[in-house]
C-alpha positions in Angstrom: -45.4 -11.8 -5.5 -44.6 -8.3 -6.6 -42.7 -7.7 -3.3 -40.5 -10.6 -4.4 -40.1 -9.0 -7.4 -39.2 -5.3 -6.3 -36.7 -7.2 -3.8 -35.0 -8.9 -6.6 -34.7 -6.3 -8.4 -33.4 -4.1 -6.1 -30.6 -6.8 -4.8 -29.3 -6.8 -8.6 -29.4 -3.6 -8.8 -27.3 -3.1 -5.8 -25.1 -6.0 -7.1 -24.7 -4.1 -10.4 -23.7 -0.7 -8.3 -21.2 -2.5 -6.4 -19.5 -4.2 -8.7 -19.2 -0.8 -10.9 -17.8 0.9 -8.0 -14.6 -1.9 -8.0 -11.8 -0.8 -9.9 -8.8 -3.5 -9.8 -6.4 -0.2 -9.4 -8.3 2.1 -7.3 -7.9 5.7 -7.1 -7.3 6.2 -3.6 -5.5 9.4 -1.4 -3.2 8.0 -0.1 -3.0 10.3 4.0 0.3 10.8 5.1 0.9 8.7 8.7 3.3 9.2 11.7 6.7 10.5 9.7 9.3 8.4 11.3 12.5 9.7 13.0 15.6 9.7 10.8 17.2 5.9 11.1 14.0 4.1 11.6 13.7 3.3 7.7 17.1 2.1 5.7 17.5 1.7 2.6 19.8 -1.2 1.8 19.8 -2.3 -2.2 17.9 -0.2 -4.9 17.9 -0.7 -8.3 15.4 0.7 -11.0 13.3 -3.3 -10.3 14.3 -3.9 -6.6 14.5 -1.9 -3.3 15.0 -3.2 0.2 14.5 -1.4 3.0 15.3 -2.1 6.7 12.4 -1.2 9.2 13.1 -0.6 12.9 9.3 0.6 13.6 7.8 -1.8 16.1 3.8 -3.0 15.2 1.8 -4.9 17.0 0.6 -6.3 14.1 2.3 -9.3 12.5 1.6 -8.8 9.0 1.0 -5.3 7.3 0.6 -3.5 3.5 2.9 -2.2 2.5 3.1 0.3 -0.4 5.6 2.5 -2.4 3.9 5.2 -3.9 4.6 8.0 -6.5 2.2 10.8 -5.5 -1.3 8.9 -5.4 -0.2 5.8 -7.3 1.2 2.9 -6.5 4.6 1.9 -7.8 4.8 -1.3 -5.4 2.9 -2.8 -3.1 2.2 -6.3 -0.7 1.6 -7.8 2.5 4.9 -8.3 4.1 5.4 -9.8 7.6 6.6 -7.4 10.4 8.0 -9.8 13.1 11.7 -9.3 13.9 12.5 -12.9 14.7 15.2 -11.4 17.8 16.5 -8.4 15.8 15.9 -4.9 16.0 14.3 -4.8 12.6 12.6 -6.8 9.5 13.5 -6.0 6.2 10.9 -5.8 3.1 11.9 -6.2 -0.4 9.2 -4.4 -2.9 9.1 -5.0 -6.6 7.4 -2.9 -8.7 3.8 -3.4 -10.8 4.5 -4.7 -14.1 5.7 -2.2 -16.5 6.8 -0.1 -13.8 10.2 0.9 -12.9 12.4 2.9 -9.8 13.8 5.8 -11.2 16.4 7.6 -10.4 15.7 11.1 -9.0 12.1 10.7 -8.5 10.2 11.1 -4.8 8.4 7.9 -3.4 7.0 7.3 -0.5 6.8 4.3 2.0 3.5 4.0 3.0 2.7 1.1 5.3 -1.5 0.1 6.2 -3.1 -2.2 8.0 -5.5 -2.9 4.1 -5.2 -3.9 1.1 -6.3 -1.0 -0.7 -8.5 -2.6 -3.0 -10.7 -3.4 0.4 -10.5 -0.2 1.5 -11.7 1.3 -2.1 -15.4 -0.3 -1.5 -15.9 1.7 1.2 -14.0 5.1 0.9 -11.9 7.0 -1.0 -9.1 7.4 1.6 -6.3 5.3 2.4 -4.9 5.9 5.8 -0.8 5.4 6.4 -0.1 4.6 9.7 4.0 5.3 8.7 5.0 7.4 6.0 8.5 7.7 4.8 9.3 10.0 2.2 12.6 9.4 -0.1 14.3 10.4 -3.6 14.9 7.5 -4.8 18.8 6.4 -5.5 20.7 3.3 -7.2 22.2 1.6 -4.3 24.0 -1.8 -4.0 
């Protein structure tokens, strides 16, 4: 009966430690991935709640995350399909997180994962990029 006990209490208490650990924005590093060759990632609109970029990297994978980033934090971010239906390319469009805004002049980054980073976040503190683009962003129509 005590061994019952002891187990319960340990499950909760391991229950209680994960849950503690969760944090619905985690604080990840985001690693810098393969930097792609000029041309591979367009931009084609950008305004300061918008951007749309054109993406000429092939994946194997048909659906990936994919973030914009300002340092370590996430500006934007979502699973977007990456199938090309017969063209050269897909295009993502990435709003950002309420109360967030695009600004002019600042540096983002394009970091696209196979996670969401909230699943990654219960079991490290690293987020890896497999492609990393790096841009200052610009209004563009």
């Amino acid at each position: 009966m005590k061994s019952a006990k002891a187990l319960t209490f340990l499950v909760g208490l391991l229950v209680l430690a994960a849950c503690s650990t969760y944090k619905a924005k985690p604080q990840l590093h985001y690693y810098h991935g393969q930097n792609v060759p000029e041309g591979y990632i367009t931009i084609l609109r950008a305004s300061a709640g918008e951007i749309e970029f054109l993406i000429r990297v092939e994946f194997t994978e048909k659906q990936l995350y994919h973030l914009v980033l300002e340092g370590d934090n996430p500006v934007a971010e979502g699973w977007f399909s990456t199938l090309r239906a017969g063209s050269q390319a897909y295009r993502v469009t990435l709003k950002p997180s309420e109360g967030l805004a695009f600004e002019p002049g600042k540096t983002y980054r394009l970091c696209i994962g196979q996670q969401n980073p909230q699943a990654v976040q219960m079991t490290s503190s690293n987020y890896e990029c497999l492609i990393d683009y790096t841009f200052v962003f610009q209004e563009k129509s």
